[in-house]
C-alpha positions as CSV (number, residue, x, y, z in Angstrom):
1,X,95.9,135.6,0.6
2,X,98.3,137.9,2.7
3,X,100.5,138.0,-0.4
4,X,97.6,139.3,-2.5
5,X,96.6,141.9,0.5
6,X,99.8,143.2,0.6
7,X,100.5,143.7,-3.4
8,X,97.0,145.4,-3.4
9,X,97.4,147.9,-1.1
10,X,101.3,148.7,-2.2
11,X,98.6,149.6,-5.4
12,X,97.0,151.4,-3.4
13,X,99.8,153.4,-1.9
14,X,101.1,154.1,-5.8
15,X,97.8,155.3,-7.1
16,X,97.4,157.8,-4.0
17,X,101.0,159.1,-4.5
18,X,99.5,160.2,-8.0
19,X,96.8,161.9,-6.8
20,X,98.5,165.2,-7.5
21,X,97.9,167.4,-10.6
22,X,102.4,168.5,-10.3
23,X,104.0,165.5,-12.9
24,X,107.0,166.4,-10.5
25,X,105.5,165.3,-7.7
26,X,104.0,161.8,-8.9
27,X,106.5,158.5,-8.7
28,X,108.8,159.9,-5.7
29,X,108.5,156.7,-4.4
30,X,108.8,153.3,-6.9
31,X,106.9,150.0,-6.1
32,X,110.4,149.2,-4.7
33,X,110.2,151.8,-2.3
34,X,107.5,150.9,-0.7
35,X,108.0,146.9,-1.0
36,X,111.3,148.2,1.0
37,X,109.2,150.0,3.6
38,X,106.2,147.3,4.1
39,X,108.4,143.9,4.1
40,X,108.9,144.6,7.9
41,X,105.2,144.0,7.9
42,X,105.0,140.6,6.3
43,X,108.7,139.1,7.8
44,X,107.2,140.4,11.1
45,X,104.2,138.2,10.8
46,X,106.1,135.2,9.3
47,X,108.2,135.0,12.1
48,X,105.3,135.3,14.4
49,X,102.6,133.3,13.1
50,X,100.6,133.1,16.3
51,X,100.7,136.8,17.7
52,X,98.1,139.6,18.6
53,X,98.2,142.4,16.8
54,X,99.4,144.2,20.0
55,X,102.6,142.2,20.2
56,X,103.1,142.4,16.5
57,X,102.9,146.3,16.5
58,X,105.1,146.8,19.5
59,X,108.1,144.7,17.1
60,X,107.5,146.9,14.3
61,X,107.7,149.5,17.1
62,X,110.9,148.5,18.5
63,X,112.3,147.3,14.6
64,X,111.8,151.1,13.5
65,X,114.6,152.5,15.7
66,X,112.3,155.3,16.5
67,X,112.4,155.1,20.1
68,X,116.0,155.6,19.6
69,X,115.6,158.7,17.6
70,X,113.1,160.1,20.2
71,X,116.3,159.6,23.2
72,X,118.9,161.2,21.0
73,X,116.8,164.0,20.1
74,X,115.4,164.6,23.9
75,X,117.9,162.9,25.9
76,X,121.1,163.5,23.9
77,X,121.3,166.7,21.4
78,X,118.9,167.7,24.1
79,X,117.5,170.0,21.3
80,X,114.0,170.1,23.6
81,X,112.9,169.6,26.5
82,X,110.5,167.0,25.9
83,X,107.9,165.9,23.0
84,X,104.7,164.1,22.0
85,X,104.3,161.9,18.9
86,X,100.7,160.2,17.9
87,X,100.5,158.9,14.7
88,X,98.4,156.3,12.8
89,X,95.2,155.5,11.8
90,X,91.9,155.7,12.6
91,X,92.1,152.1,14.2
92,X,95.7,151.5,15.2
93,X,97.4,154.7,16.9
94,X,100.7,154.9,19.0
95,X,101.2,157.9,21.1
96,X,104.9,158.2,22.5
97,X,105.9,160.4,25.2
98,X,109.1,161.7,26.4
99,X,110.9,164.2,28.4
100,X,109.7,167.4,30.0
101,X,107.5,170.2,29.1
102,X,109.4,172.4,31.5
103,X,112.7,172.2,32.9
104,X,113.3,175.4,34.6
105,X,111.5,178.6,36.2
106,X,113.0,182.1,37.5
107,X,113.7,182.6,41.0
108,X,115.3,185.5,42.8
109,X,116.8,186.0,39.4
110,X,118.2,183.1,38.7
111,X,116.7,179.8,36.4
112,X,116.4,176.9,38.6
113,X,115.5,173.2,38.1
114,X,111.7,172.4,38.0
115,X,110.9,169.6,36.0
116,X,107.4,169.4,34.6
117,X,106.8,165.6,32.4
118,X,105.4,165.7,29.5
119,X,101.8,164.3,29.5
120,X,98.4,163.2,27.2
121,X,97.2,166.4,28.0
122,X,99.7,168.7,27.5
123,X,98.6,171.9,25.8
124,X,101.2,173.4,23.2
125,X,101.5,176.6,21.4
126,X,100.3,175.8,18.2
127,X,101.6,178.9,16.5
128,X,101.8,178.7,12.6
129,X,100.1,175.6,13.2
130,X,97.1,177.5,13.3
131,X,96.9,178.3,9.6
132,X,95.3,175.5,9.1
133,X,92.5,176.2,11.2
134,X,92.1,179.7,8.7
135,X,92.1,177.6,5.8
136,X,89.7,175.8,7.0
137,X,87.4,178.5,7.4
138,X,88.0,180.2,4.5
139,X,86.9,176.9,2.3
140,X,83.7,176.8,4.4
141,X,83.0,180.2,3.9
142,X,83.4,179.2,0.3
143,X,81.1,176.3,0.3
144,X,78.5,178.6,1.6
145,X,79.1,180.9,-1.0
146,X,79.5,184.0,1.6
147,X,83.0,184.7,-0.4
148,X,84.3,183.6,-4.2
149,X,88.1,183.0,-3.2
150,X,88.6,184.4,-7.0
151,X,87.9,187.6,-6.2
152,X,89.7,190.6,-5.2
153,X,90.2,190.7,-1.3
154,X,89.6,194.6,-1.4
155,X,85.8,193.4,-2.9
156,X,85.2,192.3,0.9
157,X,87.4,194.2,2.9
158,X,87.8,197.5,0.9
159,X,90.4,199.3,3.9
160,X,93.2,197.1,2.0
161,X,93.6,199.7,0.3
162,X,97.1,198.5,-1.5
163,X,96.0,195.1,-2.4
164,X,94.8,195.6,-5.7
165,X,93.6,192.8,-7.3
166,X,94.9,190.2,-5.1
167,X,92.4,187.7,-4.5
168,X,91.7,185.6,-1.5
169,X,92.9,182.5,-3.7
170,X,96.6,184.2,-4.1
171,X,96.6,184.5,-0.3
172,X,95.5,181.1,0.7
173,X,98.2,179.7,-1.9
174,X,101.1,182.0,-1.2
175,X,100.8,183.3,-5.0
176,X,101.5,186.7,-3.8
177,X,104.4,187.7,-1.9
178,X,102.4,190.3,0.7
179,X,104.4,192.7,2.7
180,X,104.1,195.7,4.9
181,X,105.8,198.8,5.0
182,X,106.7,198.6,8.4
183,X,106.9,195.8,10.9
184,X,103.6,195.1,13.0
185,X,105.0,194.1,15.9
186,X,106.7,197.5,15.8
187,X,103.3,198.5,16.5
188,X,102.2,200.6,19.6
189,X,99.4,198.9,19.8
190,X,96.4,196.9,18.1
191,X,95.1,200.2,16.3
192,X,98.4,200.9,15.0
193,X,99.1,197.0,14.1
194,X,95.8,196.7,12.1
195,X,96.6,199.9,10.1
196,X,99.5,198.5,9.2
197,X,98.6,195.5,8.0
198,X,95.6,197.6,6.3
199,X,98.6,198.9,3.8
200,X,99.8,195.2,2.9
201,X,100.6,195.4,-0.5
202,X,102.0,192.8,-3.3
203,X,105.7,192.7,-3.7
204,X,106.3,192.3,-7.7
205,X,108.9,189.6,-7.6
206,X,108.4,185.4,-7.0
207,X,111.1,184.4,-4.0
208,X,112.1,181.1,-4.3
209,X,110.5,180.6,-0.7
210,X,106.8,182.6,-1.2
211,X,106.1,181.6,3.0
212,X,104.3,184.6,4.8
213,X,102.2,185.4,7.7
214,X,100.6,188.3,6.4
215,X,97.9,186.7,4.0
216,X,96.9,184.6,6.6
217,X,96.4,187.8,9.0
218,X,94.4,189.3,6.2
219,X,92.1,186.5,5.5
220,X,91.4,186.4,9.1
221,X,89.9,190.3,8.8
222,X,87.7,188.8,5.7
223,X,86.4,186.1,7.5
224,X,85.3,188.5,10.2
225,X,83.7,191.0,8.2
226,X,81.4,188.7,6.1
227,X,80.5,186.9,9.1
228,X,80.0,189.4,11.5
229,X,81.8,187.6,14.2
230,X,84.9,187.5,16.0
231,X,87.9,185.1,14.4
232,X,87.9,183.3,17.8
233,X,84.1,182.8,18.0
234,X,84.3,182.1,14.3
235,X,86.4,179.0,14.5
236,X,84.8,177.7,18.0
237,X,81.5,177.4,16.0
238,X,82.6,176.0,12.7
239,X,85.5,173.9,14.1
240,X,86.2,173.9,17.8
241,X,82.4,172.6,18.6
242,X,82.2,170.2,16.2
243,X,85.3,168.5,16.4
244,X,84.7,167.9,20.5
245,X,88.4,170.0,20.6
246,X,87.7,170.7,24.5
247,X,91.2,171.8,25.4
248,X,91.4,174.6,22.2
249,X,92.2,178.2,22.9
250,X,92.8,181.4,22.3
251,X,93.6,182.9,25.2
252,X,94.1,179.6,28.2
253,X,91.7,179.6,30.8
254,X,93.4,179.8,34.2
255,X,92.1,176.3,35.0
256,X,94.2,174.8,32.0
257,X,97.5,176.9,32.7
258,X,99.0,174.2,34.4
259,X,98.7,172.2,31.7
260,X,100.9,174.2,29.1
261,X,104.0,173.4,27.8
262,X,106.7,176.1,29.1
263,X,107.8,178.5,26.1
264,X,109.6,181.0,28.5
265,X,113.2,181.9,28.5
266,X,113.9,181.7,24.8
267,X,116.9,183.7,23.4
268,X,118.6,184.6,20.6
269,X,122.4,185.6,20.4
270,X,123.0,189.0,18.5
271,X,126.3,190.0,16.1
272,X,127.5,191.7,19.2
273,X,127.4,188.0,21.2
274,X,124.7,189.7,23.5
275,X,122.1,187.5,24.6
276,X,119.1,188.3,24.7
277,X,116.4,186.3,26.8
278,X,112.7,186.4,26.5
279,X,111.0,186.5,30.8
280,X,107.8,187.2,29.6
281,X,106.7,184.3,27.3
282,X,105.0,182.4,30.4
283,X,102.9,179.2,29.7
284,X,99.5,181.0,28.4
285,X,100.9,183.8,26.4
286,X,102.0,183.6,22.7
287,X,105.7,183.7,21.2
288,X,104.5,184.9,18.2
289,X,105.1,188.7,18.3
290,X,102.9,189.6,15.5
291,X,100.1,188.0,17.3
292,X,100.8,189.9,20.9
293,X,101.0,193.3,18.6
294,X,97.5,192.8,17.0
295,X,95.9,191.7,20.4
296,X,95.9,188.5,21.2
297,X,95.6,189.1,25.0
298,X,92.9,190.7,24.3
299,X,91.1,188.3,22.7
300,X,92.1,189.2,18.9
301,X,93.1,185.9,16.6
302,X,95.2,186.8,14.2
303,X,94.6,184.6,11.3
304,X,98.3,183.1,11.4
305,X,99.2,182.3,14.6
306,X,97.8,182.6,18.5
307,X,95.7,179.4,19.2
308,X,97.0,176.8,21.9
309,X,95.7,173.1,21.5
310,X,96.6,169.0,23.0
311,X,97.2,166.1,20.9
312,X,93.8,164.4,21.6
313,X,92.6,167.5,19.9
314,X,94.5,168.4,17.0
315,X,93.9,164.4,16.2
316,X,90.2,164.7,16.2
317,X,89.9,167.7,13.7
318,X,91.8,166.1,11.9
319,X,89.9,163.0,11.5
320,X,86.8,165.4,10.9
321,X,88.3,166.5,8.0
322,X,89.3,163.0,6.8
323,X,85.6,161.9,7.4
324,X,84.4,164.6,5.5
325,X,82.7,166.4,8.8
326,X,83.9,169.9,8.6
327,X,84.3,170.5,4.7
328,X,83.3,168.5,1.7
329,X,85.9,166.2,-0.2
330,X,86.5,168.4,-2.8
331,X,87.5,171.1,-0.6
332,X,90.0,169.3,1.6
333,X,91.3,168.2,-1.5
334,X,92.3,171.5,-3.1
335,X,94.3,172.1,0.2
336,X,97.0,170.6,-1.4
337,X,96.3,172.0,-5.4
338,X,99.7,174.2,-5.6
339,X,100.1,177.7,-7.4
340,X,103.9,178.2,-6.2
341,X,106.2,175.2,-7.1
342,X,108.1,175.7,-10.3
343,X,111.7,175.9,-11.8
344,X,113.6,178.9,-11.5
345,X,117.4,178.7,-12.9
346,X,117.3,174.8,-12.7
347,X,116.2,174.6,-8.7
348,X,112.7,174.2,-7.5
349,X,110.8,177.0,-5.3
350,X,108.6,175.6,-2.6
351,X,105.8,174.5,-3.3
352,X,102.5,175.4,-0.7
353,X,99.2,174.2,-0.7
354,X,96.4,176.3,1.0
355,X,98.2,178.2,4.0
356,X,100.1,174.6,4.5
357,X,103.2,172.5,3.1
358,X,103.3,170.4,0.3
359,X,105.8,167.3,-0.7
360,X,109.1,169.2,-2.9
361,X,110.7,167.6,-5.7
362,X,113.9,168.9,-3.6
363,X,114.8,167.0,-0.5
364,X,116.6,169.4,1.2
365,X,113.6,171.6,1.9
366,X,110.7,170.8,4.7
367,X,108.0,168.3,3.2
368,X,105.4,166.1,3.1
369,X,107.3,162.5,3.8
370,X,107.2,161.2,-0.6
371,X,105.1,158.1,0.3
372,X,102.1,159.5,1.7
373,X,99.5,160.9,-1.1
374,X,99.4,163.6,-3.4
375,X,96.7,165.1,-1.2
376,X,98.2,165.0,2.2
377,X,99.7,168.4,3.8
378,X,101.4,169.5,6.6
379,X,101.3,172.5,9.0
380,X,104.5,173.2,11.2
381,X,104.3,175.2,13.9
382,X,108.1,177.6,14.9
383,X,107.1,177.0,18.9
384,X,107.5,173.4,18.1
385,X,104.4,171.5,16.6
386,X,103.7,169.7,13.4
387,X,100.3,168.0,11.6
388,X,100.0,166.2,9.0
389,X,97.2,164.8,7.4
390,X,96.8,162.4,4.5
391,X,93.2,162.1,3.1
392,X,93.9,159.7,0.4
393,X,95.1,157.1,2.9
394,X,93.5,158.2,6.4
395,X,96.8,158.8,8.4
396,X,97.3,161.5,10.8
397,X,100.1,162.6,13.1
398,X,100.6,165.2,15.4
399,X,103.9,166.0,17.0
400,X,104.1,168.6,19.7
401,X,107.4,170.5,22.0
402,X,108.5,173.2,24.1
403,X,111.1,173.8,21.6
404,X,111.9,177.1,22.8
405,X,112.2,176.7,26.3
406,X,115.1,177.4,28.2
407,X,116.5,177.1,24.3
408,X,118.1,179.7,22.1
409,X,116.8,179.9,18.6
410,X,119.1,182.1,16.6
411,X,122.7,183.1,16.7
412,X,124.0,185.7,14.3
413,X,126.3,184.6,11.7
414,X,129.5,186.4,13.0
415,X,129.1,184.2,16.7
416,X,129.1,180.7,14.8
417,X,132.9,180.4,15.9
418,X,131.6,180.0,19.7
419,X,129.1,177.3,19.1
420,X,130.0,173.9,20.8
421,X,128.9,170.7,19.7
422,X,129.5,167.5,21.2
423,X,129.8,163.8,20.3
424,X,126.4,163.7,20.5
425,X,125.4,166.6,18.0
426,X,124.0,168.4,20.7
427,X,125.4,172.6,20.1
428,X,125.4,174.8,23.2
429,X,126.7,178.4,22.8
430,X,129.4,179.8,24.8
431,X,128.0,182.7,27.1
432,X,130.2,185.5,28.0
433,X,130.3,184.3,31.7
434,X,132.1,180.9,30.6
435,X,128.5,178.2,31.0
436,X,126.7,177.2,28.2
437,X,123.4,177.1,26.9
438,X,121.9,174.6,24.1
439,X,121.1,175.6,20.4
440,X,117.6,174.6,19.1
441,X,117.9,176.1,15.6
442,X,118.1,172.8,13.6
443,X,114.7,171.4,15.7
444,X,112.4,171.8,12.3
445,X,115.3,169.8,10.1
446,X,116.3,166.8,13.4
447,X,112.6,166.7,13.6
448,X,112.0,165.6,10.3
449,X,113.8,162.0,11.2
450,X,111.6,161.1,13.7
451,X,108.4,162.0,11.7
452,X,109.5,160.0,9.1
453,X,110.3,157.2,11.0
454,X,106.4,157.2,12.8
455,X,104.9,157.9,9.2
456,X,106.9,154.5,8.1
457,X,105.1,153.1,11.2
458,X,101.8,154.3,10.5
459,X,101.8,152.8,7.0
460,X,103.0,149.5,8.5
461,X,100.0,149.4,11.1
462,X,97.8,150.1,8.4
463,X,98.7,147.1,6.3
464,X,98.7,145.4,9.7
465,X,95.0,146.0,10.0
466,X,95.0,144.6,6.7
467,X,96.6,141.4,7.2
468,X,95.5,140.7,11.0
469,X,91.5,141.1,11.9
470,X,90.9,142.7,15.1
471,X,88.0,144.9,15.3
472,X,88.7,146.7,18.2
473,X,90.5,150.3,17.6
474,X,93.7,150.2,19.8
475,X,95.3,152.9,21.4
476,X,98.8,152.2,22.5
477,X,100.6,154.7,24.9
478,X,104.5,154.4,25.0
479,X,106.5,156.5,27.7
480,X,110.4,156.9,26.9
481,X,111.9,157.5,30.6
C-alpha cells in the first residue's frame, strides 16, 4: 500500500511539472529524479517502522544536511547575519532559525557589538519582494473588470505620456524593457520622481535579462487612479485584511521597530577603493532608493518595492492564494504564463512570470527549484528575502535576512585583487586602514543551496503525510545556536 502511495504521487509530481505551456520547461526533472529525491522517505520509514511522524521528520531533517548549510552560510562564510527558513505544507511546516538580525550599532562614531537574535517575529524588508503584492492587485482589479490588462496603460493613466501602446500585460510580464531618461532617485523630491517616471518610455531592443522596477512603479499609479485610493490602503483592503497579515507595513509603527531586522551600515567599495557606507538605513526605513525618492516616508508605495513583513505573514498570503481566497485559480495560474523566455544566439533569456521568477531551462540563472510545478513562482527580495509558492502542489516557503547589514554589497571590478577569502568561502575586503569587512555579493546565488535543500524537505513531508496518518497540522520550530 505505501509502495502504491508513493508511485502515485511521484505521478503526481510529473504531471504538475508539466503544467506549463514552455515545452522547455516540462521534463526537467525524470521519474528518476524524483524517485532519487523521495527514497529518503520510504528507507526512513523502513528503518523506523514504529515512529511518530515527529521523530520521522526530524531524520529527514537531520539526513538533508541542511542544518549544515544554514551554519556555513551564517556561522562560517558569515555572508549574513542571521536568517529565517519556513517551508512546507499546509500540514507539516519546519521553521529554522539562526543567527542575528543585528550585530552592530554606531556609537561615538564607531560600530560596536550589539547582538539582536533572530526570532518568529522578526519583521524584514521585503523589498522586491513586494512585487508580488502588485501583481496581486492588478489580477484582482482584472477579475473585477475595473482594468483589461490588454490595453494600453496610457488608456488609464494618460500622463505616461511616452508609453505608447504598452499595455499593462507587457508590464506585468517584463515584455517591455521600460526606462527613464533620468534616474528617479536622482530626484529632488516626490514631485520631481513621479514626473520622471511619468516620461518612462519602451526601449526598442529584448535584453537577455528583461528584469525592471519601473513597470511595477507604473502599475502601482494605475491601480491608484482606477480605484481612487492610495497603493498602501489599496493592498491593506484587498490583501493585508484578508490574509490576517498583522505585522505588514508600509511605513513600521514605532511599536514594531524593535522588531526589524537591522539593514543599516551597508557599503559598497568604489573603482577608487573608497568605501562608502550607508548610516541612514535604520530598522524602519527602506534600502531601496527608488522607493525613498518617490515617498515612501511619507506614506507613498511604490509599486516595486517599500513594504516590510514577518514570516508568519508572508506564509499566510500565501496560503490564501493557494486556497483560492484572494484571486480565482485561473488567475494565480497565469502568474507563471511567460512572454520573455526564448533563444537568442543558442542561450536562453530569463524567463518572468507576472512581476515574479519563473524555472529557466539554464541553471546558472536564479529559478524556481525544476521539481516543483510548472505553476509555482518565486519573488526575491535584494535586502534579503525570498517566496515561493507552488499552487499545483501546495508548498510554500519563505526565507528572510538582514543581508545587508554591517555587509558590503558591491565592489568595483578594478578592487577584486583586494578581496580575501578564506578556507571557509567567506570574502572580506581589505579596507584602507588594514581590518576587514565581509562581502555579501554572492547571498542571492549561496542562498539558492539552502532553498533547495528545504524545498527537497518539503516534498518529503508531503509524501510523509501521505504515508503516515496524523491529523494534526504540526508546526516544528528548529533553532541553530
Amino acid at each position: 500500500m505505501k509502495y502504491a502511495i508513493y508511485r502515485k504521487y511521484i505521478d503526481n509530481l510529473m504531471k504538475n511539472q508539466n503544467n506549463t505551456t514552455i515545452p522547455c520547461l516540462q521534463d526537467i526533472y525524470t521519474k528518476k529524479d524524483y524517485e532519487n529525491l523521495l527514497n529518503p522517505v520510504m528507507r526512513v520509514i523502513k528503518e523506523n517502522p514504529h515512529a511518530s511522524l515527529t521523530t520521522l521528520r526530524l531524520k529527514l531533517f537531520l539526513q538533508s544536511g541542511l542544518k549544515e548549510i544554514i551554519d556555513n552560510f551564517v556561522k562560517q562564510t558569515k555572508i549574513t547575519p542571521g536568517i529565517i527558513l519556513d517551508f512546507g505544507t499546509f500540514k507539516n511546516r519546519d521553521t529554522i532559525l539562526c543567527g542575528n538580525r543585528q550585530e552592530v550599532i554606531l556609537q561615538n562614531g564607531k560600530l560596536v557589538k550589539e547582538e539582536l537574535p533572530i526570532e518568529e517575529d522578526t519583521i524584514f524588508d521585503l523589498a522586491s519582494t513586494s512585487k508580488i503584492f502588485t501583481a496581486v492587485v492588478m489580477l484582482m482589479l482584472e477579475e473585477d473588470r475595473l482594468i483589461d490588462v490588454f490595453e494600453p496603460v496610457q488608456k488609464y493613466v494618460p500622463e505616461f505620456v511616452n508609453l505608447g501602446n504598452t499595455t499593462i500585460y507587457d508590464l506585468l510580464k517584463f515584455r517591455v524593457n521600460v526606462v527613464t531618461l533620468e534616474r528617479i532617485d536622482s530626484a529632488k523630491n516626490k514631485e520631481e520622481a513621479l514626473e520622471i517616471l511619468y516620461h518612462a518610455y519602451p526601449r526598442d531592443v529584448q535584453l537577455q535579462n528583461a528584469y525592471t522596477d519601473i513597470g511595477a512603479m507604473i502599475l502601482r499609479v494605475v491601480a491608484e487612479i482606477v480605484t481612487d485610493m492610495k497603493f498602501d490602503k489599496l493592498l491593506e483592503t484587498l490583501i493585508f485584511r484578508r490574509c490576517n497579515m498583522n505585522n505588514t507595513y508600509l511605513n513600521v509603527p514605532s511599536y514594531d521597530l524593535d522588531k526589524v531586522a537591522n539593514e543599516n551600515y551597508s557599503a559598497i567599495i568604489n573603482k577608487d577603493s573608497k568605501v562608502i557606507t550607508r548610516y541612514d538605513n535604520i530598522p524602519g526605513t527602506v534600502h531601496d532608493p527608488k522607493a525613498k525618492a518617490m515617498g515612501h516616508i511619507d506614506g507613498i508605495a511604490p509599486g516595486h518595492a517599500g513594504f516590510f513583513s514577518s514570516k508568519n505573514d508572508m506564509i499566510k498570503f500565501a496560503n490564501k492564494l493557494i486556497n483560492g481566497n484572494l484571486i480565482k485559480n485561473d488567475s494565480l495560474f497565469s502568474i507563471s504564463d511567460t512572454e520573455t523566455g526564448f533563444v537568442d544566439e543558442d542561450r536562453y533569456t530569463k524567463f518572468f512570470g507576472s512581476l515574479v521568477y519563473l524555472k529557466q531551462p539554464d541553471p546558472k540563472y536564479l529559478s524556481v527549484y525544476p521539481p516543483l510545478s510548472g505553476r509555482a513562482f518565486m519573488s526575491p527580495g535584494f535586502a534579503g528575502t525570498e517566496l515561493v509558492i507552488d499552487p499545483l502542489n501546495k508548498i510554500t516557503l519563505f526565507v528572510a535576512s538582514p543581508r545587508l547589514h554591517n555587509r558590503i554589497y558591491h565592489v568595483d571590478k578594478s578592487q577584486i585583487s583586494n578581496i580575501k577569502i578564506d578556507e571557509h568561502n567567506k570574502k572580506t575586503f581589505l579596507m584602507p586602514d588594514g581590518s576587514e569587512k565581509i562581502i555579501c555579493s554572492d547571498y542571492a546565488k549561496s542562498k539558492e543551496a539552502l532553498v533547495t535543500l528545504a524545498l527537497d524537505l518539503a516534498l518529503q513531508y508531503q509524501l510523509l503525510e501521505q504515508l503516515v496518518t496524523n491529523e494534526k497540522e504540526m508546526h516544528l520550530v528548529r533553532e541553530l545556536n
